[in-house]
C-alpha positions as CSV (number, residue, x, y, z in Angstrom):
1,X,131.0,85.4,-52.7
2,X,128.7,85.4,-49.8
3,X,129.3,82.9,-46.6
4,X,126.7,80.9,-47.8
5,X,126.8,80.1,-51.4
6,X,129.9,78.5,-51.7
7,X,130.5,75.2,-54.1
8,X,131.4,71.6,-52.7
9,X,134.8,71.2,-52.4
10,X,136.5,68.9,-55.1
11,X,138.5,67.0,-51.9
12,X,136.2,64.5,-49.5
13,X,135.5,66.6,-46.5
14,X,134.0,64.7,-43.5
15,X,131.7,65.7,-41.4
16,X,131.8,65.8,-37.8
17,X,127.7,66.3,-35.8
18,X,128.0,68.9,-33.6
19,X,126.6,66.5,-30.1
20,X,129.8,64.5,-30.8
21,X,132.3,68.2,-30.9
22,X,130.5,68.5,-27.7
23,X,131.0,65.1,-26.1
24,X,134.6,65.0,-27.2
25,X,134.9,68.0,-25.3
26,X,132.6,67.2,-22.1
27,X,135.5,64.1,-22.2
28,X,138.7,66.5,-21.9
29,X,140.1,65.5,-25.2
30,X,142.3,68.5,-26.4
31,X,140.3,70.1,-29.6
32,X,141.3,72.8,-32.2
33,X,138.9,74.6,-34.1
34,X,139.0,76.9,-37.2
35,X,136.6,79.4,-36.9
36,X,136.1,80.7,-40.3
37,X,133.7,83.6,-39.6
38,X,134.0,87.3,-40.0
39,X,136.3,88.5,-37.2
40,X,133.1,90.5,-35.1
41,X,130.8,87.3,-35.2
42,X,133.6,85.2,-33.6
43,X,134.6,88.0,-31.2
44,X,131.2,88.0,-29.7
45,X,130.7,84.6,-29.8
46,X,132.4,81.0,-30.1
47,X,133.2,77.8,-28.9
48,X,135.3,77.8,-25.8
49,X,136.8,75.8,-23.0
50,X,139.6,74.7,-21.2
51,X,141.1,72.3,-23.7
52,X,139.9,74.2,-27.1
53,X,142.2,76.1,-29.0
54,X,140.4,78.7,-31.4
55,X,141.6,80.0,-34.2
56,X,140.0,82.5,-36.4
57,X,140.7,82.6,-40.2
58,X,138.0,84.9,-42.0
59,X,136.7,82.1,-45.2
60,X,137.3,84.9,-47.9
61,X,141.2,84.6,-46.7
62,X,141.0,81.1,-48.7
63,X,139.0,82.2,-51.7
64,X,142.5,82.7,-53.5
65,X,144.3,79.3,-55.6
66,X,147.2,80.1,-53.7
67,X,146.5,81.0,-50.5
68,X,148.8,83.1,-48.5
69,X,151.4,81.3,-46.7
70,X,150.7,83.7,-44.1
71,X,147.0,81.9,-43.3
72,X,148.5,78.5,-43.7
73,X,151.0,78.6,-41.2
74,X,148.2,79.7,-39.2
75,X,146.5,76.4,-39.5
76,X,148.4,73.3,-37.3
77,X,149.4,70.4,-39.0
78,X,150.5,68.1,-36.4
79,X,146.8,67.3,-35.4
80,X,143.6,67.3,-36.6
81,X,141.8,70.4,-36.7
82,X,137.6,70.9,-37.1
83,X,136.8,73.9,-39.2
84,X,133.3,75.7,-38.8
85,X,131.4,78.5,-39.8
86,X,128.2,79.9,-39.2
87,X,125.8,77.2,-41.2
88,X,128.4,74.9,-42.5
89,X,129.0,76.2,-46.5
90,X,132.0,77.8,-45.8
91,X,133.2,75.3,-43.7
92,X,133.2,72.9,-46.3
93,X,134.5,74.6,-48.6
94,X,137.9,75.7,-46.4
95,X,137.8,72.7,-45.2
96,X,138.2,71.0,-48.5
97,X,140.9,73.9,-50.1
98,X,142.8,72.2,-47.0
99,X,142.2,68.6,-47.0
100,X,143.7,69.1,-50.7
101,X,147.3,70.5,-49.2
102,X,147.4,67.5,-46.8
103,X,145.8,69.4,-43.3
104,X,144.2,66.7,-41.2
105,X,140.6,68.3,-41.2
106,X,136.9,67.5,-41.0
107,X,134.1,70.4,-40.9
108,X,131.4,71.0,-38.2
109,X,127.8,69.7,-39.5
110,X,125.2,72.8,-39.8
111,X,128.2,75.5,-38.3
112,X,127.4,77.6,-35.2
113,X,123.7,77.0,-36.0
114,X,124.4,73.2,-35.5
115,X,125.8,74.2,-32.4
116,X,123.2,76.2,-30.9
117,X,120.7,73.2,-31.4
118,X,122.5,70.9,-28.8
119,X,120.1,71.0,-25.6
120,X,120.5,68.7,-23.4
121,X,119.0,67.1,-20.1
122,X,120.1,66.2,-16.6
123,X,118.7,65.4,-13.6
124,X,119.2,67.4,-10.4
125,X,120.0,64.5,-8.5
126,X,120.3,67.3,-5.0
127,X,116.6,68.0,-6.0
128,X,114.4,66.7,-2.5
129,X,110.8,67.4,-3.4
130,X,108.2,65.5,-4.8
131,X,109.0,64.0,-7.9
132,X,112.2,63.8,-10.4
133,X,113.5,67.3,-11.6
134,X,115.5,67.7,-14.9
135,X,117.4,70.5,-15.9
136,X,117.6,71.4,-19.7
137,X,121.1,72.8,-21.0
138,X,122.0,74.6,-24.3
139,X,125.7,75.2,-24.3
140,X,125.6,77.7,-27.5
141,X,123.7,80.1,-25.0
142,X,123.7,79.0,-21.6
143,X,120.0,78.9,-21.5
144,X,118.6,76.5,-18.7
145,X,115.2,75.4,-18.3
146,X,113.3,73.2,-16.0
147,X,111.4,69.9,-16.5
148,X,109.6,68.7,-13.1
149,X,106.7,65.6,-13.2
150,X,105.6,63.7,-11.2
151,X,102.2,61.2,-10.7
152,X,102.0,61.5,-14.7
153,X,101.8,65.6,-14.5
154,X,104.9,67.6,-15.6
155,X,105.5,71.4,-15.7
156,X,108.4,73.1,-17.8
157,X,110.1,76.6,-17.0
158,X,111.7,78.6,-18.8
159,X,111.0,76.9,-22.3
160,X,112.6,78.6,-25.6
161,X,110.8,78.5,-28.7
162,X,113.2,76.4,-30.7
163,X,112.7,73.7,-28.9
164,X,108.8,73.2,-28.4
165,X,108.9,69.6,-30.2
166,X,111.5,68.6,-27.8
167,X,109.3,69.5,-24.2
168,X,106.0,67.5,-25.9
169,X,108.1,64.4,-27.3
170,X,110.1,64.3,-24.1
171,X,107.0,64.4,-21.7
172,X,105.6,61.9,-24.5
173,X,108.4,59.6,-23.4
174,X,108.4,60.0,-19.6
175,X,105.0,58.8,-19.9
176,X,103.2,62.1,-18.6
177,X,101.2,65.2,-19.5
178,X,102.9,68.0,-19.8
179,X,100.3,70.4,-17.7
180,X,102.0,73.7,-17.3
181,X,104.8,75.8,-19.3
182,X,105.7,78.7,-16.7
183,X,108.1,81.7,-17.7
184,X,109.5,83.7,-15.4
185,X,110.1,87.2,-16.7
186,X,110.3,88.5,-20.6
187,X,113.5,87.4,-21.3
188,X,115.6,89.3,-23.3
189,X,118.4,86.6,-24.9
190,X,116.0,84.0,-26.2
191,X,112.4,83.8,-27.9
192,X,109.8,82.2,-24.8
193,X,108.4,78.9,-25.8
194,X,105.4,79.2,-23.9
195,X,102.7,80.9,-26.1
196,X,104.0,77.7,-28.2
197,X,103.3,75.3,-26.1
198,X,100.0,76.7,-24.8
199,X,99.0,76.6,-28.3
200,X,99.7,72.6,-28.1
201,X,97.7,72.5,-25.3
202,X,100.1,73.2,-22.2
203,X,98.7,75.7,-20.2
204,X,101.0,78.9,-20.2
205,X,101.5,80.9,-17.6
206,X,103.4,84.2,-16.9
207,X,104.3,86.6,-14.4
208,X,101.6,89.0,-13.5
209,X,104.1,91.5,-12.6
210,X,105.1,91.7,-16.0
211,X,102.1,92.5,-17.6
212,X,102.2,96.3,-17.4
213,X,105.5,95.8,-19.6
214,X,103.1,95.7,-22.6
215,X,102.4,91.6,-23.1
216,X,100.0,91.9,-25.6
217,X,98.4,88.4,-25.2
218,X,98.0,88.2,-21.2
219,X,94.6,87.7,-21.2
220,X,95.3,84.3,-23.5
221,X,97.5,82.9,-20.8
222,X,97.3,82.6,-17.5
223,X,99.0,85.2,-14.8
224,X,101.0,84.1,-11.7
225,X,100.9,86.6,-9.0
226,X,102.9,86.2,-5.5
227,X,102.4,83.2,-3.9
228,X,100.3,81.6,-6.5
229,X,100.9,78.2,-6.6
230,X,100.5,75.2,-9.2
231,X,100.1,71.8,-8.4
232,X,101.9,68.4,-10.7
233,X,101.6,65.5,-9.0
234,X,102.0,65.7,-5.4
235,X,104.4,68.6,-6.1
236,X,103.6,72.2,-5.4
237,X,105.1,75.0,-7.1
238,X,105.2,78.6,-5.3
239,X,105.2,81.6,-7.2
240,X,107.7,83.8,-5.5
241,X,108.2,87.6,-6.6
242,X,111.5,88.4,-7.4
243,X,111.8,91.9,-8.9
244,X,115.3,93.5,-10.0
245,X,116.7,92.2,-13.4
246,X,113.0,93.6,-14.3
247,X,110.2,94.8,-12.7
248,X,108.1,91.4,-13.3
249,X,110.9,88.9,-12.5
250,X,109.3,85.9,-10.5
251,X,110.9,82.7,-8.9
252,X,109.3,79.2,-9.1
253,X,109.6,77.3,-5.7
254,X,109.7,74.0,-6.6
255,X,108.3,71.8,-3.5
256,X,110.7,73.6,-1.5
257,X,113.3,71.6,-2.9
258,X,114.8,74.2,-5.7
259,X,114.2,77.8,-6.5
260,X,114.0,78.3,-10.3
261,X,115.0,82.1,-10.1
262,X,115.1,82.9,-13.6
263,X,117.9,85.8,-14.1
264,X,117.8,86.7,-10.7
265,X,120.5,84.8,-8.7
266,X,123.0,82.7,-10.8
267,X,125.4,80.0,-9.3
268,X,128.0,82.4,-10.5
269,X,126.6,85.7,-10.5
270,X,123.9,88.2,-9.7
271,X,121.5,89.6,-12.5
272,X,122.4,92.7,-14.7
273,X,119.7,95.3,-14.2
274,X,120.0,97.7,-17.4
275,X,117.7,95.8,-20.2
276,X,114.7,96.8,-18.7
277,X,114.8,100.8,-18.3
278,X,118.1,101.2,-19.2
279,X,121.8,102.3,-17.7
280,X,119.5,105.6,-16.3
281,X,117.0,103.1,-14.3
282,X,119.9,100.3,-13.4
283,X,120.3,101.8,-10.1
284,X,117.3,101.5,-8.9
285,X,116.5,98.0,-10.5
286,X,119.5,96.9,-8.8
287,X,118.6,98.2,-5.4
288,X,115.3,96.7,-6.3
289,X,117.3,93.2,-6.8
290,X,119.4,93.5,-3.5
291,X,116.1,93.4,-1.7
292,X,114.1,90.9,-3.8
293,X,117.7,88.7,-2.8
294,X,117.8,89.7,0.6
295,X,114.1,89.2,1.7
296,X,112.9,86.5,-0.9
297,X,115.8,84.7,-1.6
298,X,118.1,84.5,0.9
299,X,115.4,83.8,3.6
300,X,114.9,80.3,2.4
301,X,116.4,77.5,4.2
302,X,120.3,77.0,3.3
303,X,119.8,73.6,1.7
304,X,117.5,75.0,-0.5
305,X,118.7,74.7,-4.3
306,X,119.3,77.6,-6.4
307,X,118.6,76.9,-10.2
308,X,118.9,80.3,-12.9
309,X,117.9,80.2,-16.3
310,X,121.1,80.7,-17.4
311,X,124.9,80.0,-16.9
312,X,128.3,81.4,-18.1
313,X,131.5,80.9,-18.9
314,X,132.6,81.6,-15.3
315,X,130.0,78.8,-14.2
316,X,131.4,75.7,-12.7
317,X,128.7,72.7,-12.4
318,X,127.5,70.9,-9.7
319,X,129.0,67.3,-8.9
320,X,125.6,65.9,-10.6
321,X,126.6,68.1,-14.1
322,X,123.7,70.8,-13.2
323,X,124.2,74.6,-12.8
324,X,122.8,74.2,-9.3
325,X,123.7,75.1,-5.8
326,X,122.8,75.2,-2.4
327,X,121.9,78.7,-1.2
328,X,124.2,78.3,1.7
329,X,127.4,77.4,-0.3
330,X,126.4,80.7,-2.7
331,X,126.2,82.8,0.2
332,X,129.7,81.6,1.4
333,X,131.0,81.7,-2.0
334,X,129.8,85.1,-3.2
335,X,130.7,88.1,-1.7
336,X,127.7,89.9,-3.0
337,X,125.0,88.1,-1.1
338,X,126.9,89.5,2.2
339,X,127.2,93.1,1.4
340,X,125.8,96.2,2.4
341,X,122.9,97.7,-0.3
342,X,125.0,100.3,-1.6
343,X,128.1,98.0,-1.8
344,X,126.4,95.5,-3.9
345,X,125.0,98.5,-6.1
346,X,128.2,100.0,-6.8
347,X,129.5,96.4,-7.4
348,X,126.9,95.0,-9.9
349,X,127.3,98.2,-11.9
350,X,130.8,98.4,-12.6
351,X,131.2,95.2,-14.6
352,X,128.4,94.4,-16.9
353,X,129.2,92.6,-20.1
354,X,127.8,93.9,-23.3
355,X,123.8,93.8,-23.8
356,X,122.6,90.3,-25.6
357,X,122.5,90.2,-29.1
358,X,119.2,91.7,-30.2
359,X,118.3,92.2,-27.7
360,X,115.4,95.1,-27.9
361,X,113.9,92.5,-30.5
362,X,113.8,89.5,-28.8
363,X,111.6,91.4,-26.0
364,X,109.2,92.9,-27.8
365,X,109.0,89.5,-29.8
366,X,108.3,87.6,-26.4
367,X,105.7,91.2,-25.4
368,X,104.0,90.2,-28.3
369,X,104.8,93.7,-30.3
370,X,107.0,91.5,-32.7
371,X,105.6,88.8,-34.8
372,X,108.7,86.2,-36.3
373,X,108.9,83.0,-38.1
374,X,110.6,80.5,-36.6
375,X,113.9,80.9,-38.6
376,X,114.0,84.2,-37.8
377,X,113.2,83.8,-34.0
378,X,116.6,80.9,-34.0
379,X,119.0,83.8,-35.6
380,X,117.8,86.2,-33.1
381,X,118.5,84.4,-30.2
382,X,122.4,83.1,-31.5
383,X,125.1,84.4,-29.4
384,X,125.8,84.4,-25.8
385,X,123.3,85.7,-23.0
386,X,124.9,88.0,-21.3
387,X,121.9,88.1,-18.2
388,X,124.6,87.8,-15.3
389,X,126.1,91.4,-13.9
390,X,129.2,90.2,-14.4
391,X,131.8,89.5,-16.7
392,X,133.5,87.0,-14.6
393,X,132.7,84.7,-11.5
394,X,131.5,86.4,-8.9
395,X,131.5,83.4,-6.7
396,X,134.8,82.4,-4.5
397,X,135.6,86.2,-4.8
């Protein structure tokens, strides 16, 4: 029986939406989960956090009448317990085999997919510039992106696909037009929302450094070069050139308030530097990195935010609930930003986490080499990101 074709359960199986798993969590209540996917999906990839306990049953262990005593005693029954699965069938179906043997249980709505369409939005209240700056999170990823407006203009960095809808009916709300979507390097975890939103009439814009990677549509959008700058409101934003995670990486200075560094400097980590030309060119990209951080980065005032387009695990958020921080606490916090070239080399090297999911697809679909519908761009980009150089917190180290 495949994962996805199962029958409805004969018990009642309620359904709990996966934004209220997530606020339950966000409030510190303690949460148990039933992961019901095949053992190397949930190894790669899950729901975690300090007060969720995961368990993984495979579904096809409850296929039986009598299932294995085995599995059940597995399964707590001294408090409820949410089962999920990858789009919610088999959920529902486990779910129900246990409501009928008395387990306290409801099923996650839509699965893992459910999951990965939570994105939400807060403001980066440590933000000083012109105008009010949001900061979009997905949890199922870590993706962050970047809403900034001001006198009825707004520019978004960093937008995924998925959520193209979302950017126009939020800047629909805020009562402004949404005037630029800006990327800042072919990412490699997530499909690019910009050609998207350009084709709604945002005007898209991408790194010029990254043309010579083989974007095929560069002459449809427009290119930001060093020191380019845009204009929303009576905010300016700086395009700063960043190479090292890849050759066309590029920073947004936003009013001099925060630096959207894409995956170049994380509030936890530094970027990988292999999914551009490979473990044979990681050296050099990461030599390329330590001076883009050095010279760029770190030569901006201390107060100056630091805002990636992604976070980990190992993240810890600022007091306002952003993945922000001062460039002054990060360089007290992380070793790395203090080091000697070859030190940070050899460091960034030794302790990379596995490539992102797809991850040779998902760039030449955001080169433009790669055409995909829109279902198939959302399974592509499932799983964790896995842009930092690090599996764990590089910060207080």
């Amino acid at each position: 029986m495949d994962a996805n074709d199962f029958p409805a359960p004969d018990a009642d199986v309620d359904t709990i939406a996966p934004d209220e798993l997530k606020s339950r969590i966000d409030a510190g209540e303690d949460v148990t989960l039933l992961d019901t996917r095949m053992q190397s999906d949930y190894e790669e990839w899950r729901i975690d956090g300090e007060n969720v306990t995961s368990i993984n049953v495979p579904y096809f262990e409850f296929l039986e009448d009598d299932i294995d005593d085995d599995v059940l005693d597995r399964i707590p029954d001294d408090r409820p317990v949410t089962v999920l699965c990858a789009k919610g069938g088999a959920s529902e179906y486990v779910a129900g085999t246990l409501v009928e043997r008395g387990y306290d249980v409801d099923h996650l709505e839509d699965g893992m997919n459910g999951w990965a369409s939570i994105y939400e939005t807060v403001e980066v209240e440590g933000y000083d510039g012109a105008g009010t700056l949001l900061q979009y999170q997905r949890p199922s990823s870590g993706c962050l992106g970047y809403l900034l407006y001001d006198g009825g203009e707004a520019a978004i960095i960093d937008p995924l696909r998925a959520f193209t809808d979302r950017y126009l009916a939020d800047a629909d709300d805020l009562g402004v037009d949404l005037k630029y979507a800006l990327d800042t390097h072919v990412h490699a975890d997530h499909i690019s929302g910009v050609r998207d939103l350009d084709a709604n009439g945002v005007e898209g814009v991408i790194p010029a450094a990254a043309v010579d990677r083989g974007v095929t549509y560069a002459d449809d959008l427009t290119t930001a070069a060093d020191g380019d700058a845009f204009v929303v409101g009576d905010a300016t934003i700086e395009t700063v050139h960043t190479p090292g995670h890849t050759t066309g990486m590029t920073s947004y200075l936003l009013d001099d308030g925060l630096l959207a560094t894409g995956d170049g400097l994380f509030v936890e980590s530094v970027a990988r530097p292999d999914l551009e030309e490979g473990d044979e060119g990681a050296p050099d990209a990461a030599r390329m990195l330590y001076e883009s951080l050095q010279e760029r980065v770190l030569a901006l005032p201390d107060d100056t935010l630091i805002g990636g387009a992604h976070f980990s695990d190992a993240a810890e958020r600022a007091a306002d609930g952003t993945y922000t921080a001062p460039i002054g606490q990060l360089v007290e916090e992380m070793d790395a930003l203090t080091m000697d070239e070859e030190s940070f080399v050899d460091l960034i090297l030794s302790d990379m986490p596995p490539r992102p999911a797809n991850y040779e697809e998902i760039i030449a679909t955001n080169l433009g080499q790669n055409a995909v519908d829109d279902d198939e761009a959302f399974t592509l980009e499932l799983g964790p990101n896995n842009c930092a150089a690090s599996q764990e917190s590089l910060a207080g180290d």
